[in-house]
C-alpha positions in Angstrom: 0.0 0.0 0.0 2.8 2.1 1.0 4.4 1.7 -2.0 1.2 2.7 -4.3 0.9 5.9 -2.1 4.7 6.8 -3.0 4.4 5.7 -7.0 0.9 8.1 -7.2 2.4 11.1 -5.2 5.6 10.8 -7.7 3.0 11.0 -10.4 1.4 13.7 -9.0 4.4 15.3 -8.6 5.4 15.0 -12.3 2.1 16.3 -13.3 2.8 19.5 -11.2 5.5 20.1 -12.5 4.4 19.3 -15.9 1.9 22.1 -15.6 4.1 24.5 -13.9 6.7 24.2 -16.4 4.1 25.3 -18.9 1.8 27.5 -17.3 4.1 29.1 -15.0 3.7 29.3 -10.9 1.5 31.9 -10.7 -0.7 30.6 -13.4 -1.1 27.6 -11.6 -1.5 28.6 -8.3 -4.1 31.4 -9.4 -6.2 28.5 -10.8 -5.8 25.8 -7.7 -6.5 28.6 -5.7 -9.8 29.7 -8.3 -10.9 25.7 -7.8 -10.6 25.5 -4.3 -12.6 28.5 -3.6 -15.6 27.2 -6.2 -15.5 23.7 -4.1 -16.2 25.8 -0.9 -18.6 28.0 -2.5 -20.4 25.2 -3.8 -21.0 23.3 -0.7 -21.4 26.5 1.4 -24.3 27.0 -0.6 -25.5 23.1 -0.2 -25.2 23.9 3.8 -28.4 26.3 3.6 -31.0 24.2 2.0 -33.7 22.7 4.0 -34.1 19.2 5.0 -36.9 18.7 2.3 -35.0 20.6 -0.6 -31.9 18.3 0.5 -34.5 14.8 -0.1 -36.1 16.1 -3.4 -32.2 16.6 -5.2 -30.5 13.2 -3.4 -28.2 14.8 -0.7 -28.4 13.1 3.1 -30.3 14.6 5.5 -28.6 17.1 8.2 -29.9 16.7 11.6 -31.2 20.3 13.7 -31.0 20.7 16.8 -34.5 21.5 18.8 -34.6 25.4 19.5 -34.4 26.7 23.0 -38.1 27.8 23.7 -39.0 31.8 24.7 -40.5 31.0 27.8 -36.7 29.2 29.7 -34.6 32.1 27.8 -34.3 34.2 30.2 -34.0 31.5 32.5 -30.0 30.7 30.8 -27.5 33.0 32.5 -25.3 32.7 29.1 -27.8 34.3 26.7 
């Protein structure tokens, strides 16, 4: 296994340096940067649907927690 991890990181590593060679550094890093931020934009987005919107389109389920009722607010020192 070890030695799977090592052949695909060297691979990785040539194909880095494949595309920095022809792109340039701040080429590349201006588009790894560009995908990462679309990843987290994307499921920053997903976060905000509702439990029903998240069953219709085939993503789990998140679980929310019960809300603190009006009437023991005032009763929690923190708040």
């Amino acid at each position: 296994m070890f030695e799977l991890q090592l052949r695909d990181a060297r691979e990785l590593s040539l194909a880095l340096d494949a595309i920095r060679r022809k792109f340039g550094f701040w080429m590349t890093f201006r588009a790894l940067l560009a995908t990462e931020m679309q990843r987290r934009r994307n499921a920053r987005e997903l976060a905000f649907l509702d439990n029903r919107t998240r069953r219709d389109i085939g993503l789990p389920e998140i679980e929310v927690e019960p809300q603190i009722l009006w009437l023991f607010r005032g009763w929690d020192h923190r708040l």
